[in-house]
C-alpha positions as CSV (number, residue, x, y, z in Angstrom):
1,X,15.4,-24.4,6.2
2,X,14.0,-24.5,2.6
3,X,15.4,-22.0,0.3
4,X,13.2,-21.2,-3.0
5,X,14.0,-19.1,-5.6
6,X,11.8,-17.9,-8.5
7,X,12.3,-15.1,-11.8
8,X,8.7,-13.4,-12.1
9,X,9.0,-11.0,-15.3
10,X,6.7,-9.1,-15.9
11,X,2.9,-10.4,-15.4
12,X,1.7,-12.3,-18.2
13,X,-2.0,-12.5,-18.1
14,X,-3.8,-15.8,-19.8
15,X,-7.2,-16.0,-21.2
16,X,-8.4,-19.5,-22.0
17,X,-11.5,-19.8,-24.6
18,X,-12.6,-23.5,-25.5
19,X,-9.3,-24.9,-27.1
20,X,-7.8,-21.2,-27.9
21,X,-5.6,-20.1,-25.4
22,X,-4.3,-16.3,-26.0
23,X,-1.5,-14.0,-23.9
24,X,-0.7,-11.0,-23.7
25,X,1.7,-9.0,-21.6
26,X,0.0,-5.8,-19.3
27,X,2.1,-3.5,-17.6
28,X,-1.0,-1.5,-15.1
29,X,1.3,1.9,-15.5
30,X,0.8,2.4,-19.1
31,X,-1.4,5.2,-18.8
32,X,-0.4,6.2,-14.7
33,X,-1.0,9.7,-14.1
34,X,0.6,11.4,-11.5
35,X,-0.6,14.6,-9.4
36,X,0.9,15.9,-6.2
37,X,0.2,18.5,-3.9
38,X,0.9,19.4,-0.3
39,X,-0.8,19.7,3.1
40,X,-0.4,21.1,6.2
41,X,-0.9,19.2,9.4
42,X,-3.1,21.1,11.8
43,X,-0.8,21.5,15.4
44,X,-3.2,23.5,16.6
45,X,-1.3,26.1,19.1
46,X,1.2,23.3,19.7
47,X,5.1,24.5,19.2
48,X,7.6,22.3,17.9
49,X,10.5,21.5,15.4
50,X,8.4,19.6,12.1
51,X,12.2,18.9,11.1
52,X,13.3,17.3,14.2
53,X,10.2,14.5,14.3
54,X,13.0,11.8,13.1
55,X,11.8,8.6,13.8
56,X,8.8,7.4,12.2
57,X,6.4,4.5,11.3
58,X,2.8,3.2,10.1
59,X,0.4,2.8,12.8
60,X,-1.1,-1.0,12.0
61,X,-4.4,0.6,11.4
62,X,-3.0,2.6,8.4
63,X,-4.4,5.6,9.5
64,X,-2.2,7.2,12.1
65,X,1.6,7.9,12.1
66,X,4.0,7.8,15.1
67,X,6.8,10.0,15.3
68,X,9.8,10.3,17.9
69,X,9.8,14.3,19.0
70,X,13.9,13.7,20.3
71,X,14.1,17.7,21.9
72,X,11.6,17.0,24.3
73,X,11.3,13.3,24.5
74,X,8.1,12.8,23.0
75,X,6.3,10.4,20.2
76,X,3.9,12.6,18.2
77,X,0.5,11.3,17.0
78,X,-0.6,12.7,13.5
79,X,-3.8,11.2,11.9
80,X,-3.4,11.3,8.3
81,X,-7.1,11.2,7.6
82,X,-7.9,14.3,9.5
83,X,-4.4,15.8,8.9
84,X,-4.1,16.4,12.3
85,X,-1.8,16.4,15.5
86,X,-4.0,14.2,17.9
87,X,-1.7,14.3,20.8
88,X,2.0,14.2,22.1
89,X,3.0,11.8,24.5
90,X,5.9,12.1,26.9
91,X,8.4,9.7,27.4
92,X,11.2,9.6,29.9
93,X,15.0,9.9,29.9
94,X,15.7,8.5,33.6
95,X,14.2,6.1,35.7
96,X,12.2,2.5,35.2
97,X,10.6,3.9,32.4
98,X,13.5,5.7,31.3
99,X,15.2,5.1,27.8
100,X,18.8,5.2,27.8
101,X,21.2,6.7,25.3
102,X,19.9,7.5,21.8
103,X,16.7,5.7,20.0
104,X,18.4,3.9,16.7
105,X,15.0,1.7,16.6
106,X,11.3,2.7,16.5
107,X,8.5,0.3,15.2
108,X,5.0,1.2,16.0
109,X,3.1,-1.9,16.8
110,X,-0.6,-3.2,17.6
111,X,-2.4,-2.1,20.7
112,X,-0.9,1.2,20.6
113,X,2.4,0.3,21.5
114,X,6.2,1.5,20.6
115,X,9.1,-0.4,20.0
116,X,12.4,1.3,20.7
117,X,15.9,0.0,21.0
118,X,17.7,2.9,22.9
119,X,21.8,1.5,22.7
120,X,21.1,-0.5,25.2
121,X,18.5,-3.2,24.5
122,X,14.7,-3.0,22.6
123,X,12.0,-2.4,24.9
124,X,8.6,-2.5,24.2
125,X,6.0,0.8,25.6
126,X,2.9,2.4,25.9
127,X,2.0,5.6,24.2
128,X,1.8,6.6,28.2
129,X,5.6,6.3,28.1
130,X,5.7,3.0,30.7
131,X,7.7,0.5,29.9
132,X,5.9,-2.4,29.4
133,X,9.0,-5.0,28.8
134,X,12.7,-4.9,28.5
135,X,14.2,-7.7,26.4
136,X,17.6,-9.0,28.0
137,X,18.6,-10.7,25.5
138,X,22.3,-11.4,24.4
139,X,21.5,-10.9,20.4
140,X,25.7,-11.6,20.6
141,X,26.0,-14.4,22.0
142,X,23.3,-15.8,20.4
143,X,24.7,-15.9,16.5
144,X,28.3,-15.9,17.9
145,X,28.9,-12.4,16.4
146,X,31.4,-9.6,18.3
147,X,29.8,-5.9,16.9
148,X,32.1,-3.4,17.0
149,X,30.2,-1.1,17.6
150,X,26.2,-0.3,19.5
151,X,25.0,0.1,16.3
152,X,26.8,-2.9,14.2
153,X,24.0,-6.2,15.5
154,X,20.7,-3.8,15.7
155,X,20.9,-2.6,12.0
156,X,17.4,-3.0,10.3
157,X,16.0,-4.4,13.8
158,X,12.2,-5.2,13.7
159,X,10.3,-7.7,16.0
160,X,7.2,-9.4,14.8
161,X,3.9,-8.5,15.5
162,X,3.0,-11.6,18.0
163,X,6.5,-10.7,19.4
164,X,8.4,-13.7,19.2
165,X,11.2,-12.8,16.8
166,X,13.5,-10.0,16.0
167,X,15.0,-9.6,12.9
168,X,18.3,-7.5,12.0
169,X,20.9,-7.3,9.2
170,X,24.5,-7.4,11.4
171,X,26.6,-5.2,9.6
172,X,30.6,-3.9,10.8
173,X,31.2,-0.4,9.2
174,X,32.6,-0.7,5.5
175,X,31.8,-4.5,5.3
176,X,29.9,-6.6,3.9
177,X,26.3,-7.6,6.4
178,X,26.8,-10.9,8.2
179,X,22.8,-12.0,6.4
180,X,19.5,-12.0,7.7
181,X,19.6,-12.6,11.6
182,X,16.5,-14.3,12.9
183,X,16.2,-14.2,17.1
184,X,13.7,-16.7,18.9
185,X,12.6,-14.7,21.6
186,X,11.0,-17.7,23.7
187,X,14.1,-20.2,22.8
188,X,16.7,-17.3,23.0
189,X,18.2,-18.7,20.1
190,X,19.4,-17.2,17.1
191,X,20.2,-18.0,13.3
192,X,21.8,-16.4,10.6
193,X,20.7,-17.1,6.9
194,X,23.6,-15.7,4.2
195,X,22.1,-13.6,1.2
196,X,24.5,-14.5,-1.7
197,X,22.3,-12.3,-4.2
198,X,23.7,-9.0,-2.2
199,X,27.1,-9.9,-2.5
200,X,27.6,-7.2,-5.3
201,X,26.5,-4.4,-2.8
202,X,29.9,-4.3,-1.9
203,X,31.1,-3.0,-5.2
204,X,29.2,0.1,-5.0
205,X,30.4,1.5,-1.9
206,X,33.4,4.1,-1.1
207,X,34.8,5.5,1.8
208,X,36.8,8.2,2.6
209,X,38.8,7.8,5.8
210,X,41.1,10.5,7.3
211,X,42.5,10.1,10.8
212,X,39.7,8.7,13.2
213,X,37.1,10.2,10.5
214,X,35.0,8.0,8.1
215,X,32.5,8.9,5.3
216,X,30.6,5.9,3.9
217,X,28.5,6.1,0.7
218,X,27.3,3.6,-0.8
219,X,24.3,0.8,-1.3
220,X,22.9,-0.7,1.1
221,X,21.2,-4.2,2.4
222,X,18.0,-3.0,4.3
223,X,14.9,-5.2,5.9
224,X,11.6,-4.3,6.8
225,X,8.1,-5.4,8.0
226,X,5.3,-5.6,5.6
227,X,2.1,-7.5,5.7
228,X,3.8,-9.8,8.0
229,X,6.3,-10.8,5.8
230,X,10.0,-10.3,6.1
231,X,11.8,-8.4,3.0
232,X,15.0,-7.9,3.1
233,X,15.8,-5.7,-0.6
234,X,19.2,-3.9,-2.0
235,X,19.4,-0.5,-3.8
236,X,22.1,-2.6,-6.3
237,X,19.7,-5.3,-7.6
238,X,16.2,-5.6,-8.6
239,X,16.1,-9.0,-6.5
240,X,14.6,-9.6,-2.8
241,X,14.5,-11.8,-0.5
242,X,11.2,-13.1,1.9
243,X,11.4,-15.1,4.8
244,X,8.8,-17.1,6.6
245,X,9.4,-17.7,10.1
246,X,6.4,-20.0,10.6
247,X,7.7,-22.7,7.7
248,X,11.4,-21.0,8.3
249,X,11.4,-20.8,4.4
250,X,14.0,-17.8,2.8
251,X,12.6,-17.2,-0.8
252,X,15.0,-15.3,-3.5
253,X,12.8,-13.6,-5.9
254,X,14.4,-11.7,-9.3
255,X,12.2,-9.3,-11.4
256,X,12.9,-9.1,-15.4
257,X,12.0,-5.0,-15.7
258,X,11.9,-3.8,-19.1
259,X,11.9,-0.2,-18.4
260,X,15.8,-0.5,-16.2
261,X,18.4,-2.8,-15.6
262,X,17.8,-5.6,-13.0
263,X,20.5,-4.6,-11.1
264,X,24.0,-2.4,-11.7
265,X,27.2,-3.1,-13.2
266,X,30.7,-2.1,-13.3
267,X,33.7,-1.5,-11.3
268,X,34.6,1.9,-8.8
269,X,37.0,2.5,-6.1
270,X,35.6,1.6,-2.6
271,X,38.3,3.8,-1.4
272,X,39.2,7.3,-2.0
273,X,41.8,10.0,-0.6
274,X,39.5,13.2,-0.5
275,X,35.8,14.0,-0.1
276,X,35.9,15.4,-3.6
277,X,36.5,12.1,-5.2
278,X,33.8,10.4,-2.8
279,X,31.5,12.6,-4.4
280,X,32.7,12.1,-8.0
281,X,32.4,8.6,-7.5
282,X,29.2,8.2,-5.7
283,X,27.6,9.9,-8.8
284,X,28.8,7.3,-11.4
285,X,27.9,4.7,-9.2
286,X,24.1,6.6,-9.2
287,X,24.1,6.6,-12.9
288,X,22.7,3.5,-12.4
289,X,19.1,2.2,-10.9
290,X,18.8,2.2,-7.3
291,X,15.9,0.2,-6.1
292,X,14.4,1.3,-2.8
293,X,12.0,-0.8,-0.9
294,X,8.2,-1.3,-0.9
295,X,4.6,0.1,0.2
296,X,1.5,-1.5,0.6
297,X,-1.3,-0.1,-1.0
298,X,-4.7,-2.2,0.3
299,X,-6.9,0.1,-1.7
300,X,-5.3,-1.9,-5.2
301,X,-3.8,-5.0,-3.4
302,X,-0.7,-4.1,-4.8
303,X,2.8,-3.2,-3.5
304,X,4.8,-0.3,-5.3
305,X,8.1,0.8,-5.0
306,X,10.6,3.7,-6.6
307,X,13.7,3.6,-8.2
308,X,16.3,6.2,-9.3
309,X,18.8,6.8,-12.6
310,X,21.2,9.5,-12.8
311,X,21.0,11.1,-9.3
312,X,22.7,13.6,-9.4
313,X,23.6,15.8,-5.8
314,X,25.6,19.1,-6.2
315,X,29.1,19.8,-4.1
316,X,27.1,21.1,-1.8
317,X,24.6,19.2,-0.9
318,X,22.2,21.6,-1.6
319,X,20.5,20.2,-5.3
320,X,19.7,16.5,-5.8
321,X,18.0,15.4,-8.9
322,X,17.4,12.3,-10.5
323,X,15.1,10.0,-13.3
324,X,12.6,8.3,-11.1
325,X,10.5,5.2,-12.1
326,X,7.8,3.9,-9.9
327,X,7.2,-0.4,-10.0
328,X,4.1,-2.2,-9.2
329,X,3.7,-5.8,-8.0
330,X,1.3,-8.0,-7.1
331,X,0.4,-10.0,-3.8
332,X,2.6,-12.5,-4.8
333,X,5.5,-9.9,-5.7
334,X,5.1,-10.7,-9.7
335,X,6.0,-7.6,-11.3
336,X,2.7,-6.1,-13.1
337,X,4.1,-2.1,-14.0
338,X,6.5,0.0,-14.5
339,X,6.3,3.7,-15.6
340,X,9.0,6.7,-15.8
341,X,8.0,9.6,-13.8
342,X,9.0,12.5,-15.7
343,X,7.6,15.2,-13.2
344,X,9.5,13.4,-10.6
345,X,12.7,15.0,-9.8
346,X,13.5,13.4,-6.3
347,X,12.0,10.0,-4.8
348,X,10.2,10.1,-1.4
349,X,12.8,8.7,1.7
350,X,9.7,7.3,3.3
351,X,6.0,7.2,3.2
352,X,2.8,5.9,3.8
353,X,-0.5,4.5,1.9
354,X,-4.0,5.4,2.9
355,X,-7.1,5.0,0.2
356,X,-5.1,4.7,-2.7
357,X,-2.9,8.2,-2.4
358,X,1.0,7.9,-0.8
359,X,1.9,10.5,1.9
360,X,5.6,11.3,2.0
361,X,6.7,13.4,5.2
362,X,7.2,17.1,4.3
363,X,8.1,19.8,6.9
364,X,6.9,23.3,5.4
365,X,8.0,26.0,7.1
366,X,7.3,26.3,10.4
367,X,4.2,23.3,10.1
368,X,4.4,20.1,10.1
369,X,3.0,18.1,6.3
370,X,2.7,15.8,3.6
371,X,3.3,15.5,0.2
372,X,0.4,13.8,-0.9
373,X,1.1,11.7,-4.6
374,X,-2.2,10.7,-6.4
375,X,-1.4,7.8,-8.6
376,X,-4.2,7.6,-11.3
377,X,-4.5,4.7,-13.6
């Protein structure tokens, strides 16, 4: 394996005239504007929970989102270009078909089809709710790695679109991920690639542990699918990493930003005796810029993604608020803008682009909707 690393500051842009050569530096955010507004999806007479659709993802087509309904076993289809609830599909708890335990995975995928890994293993499905394959596959055995726990390998898991790899970040509770694990579904093989540039994740996390209790808080090392590449990104640095599993090439690429710090700093407890002092502590570690991870917009070519400073969250969970900055980067991830979002109080968890305008997941009420964010510039 080939590992490459590369600092891409932000984009430089050269103009060449005869034997003149001139640069200047353009940030494409300068002059961003930001309007948002919400809308309702249209359910029709349909009853249902809007808060309990937890699961989520991107059809491939960009236009449709996929939602695991968990009260009744279902995966809702919403089109976000008509706004609308086009059907709900039932799945089943028992049988062949069946999915067993809880759903900690769901990846919509071309043709239709669902990914979910239900405790047990990832199985692939139709939007009918049949079960159209059942990987038994032992994800252990194959890194030499003893989870503690049903949730410890799986974390992160995606498989590819031609499905012929997983991916996952193994992870024990309160320690530190084992790296970027890469599963050969024909060769039932398996590798794991360390990701030195997360080490520091570790220094912004505390737990509080009473009895057989544990709160975590903290940073985290997360992966995800996008454009067929693998990114694998940390809320503590500005840095990711990109794997290619057709040249099995893992890439380190580090940002200079101008508006933040490429990544945080500083020492904090990782372990606290009272709930109280989790808190206190998980707000000086959010003083600092949290990077989250990245959306494809094909309307611009360009991938964005959202960062927080000084999030603050209330003893009661109740108020959160926070500086929020919004980053833009090119095909080839160079950075190319950065802007501070001043009527942004609280970043979007999740979300989705579709010509050019983001849709965050919103229940209102009793309805199901979107914040919609226009970015003008």
């Amino acid at each position: 394996m080939k590992i490459i690393f590369r600092v891409l500051p932000l984009l430089v842009l050269f103009a060449c005239s005869e034997s003149k050569e001139k640069s200047k530096s353009t940030n494409l955010l300068t002059n961003l504007s930001l309007s948002i507004d919400s809308l309702a999806v249209d359910s029709g007479k349909e009853i249902f929970v809007p808060d309990m659709l937890f699961f989520q993802d991107l059809s491939p087509d960009g236009e449709r989102v996929f939602a695991f309904y968990e009260p009744d076993f279902e995966v809702f289809e919403i089109s976000l270009k008509e706004m609308k609830l086009i059907q709900r599909h039932p799945f089943q708890r028992e049988g062949p078909d069946g999915i067993k335990g809880w759903v900690s995975i769901f990846q919509a995928l071309p043709e239709n089809q669902i990914m979910i890994y239900d405790q047990v293993s990832p199985n692939i499905f139709s939007l009918d709710g049949t079960k159209v394959k059942t990987y038994e596959l032992d994800f252990a055995k194959m890194i030499d790695f003893e989870p503690d726990s049903p949730f410890s390998l799986p974390n992160n898991m995606q498989i590819s679109k031609d499905l012929n790899y997983f991916f996952s970040l193994p992870a024990e509770f309160g320690k530190p991920i084992l790296g970027l694990a890469v599963f050969d579904v024909q060769k039932e093989t398996g590798k794991v690639y360390k990701l030195p540039a997360f080490d520091l994740v570790s220094g912004f996390q505390v737990i509080f542990q009473q009895g057989n209790m544990a709160s975590f808080f903290g940073d985290g090392v997360r992966l995800q699918l996008i454009n067929d590449q693998v990114l694998i990104f940390c809320n503590s640095t500005a840095q990711i990493y990109r794997y290619d599993s057709k040249q099995d090439s893992l890439e380190l690429i580090a940002f200079e930003h101008q508006l933040v710090e490429n990544q945080k700093t500083g020492t904090f407890p990782t372990e606290v005796d009272s709930r109280e002092r989790q808190q206190e502590v998980a707000n000086q570690i959010r003083q600092q810029i949290s990077f989250e991870k990245f959306y494809w917009d094909d309307s611009r070519n360009l991938y964005f993604r959202f960062g927080t400073k000084n999030y603050q969250v209330s003893p009661d969970g109740k108020e959160r608020k926070a500086d929020c900055y919004l980053f833009a980067y090119d095909e080839e991830f160079q950075l190319v803008g950065e802007k501070f979002l001043p009527d942004l109080t609280r970043v979007p968890y999740f979300g989705y682009f579709m010509n050019g305008d983001f849709y965050s997941y919103w229940p209102m009420g009793d309805e199901a909707g979107f914040v919609r964010f226009q970015f003008n510039f």
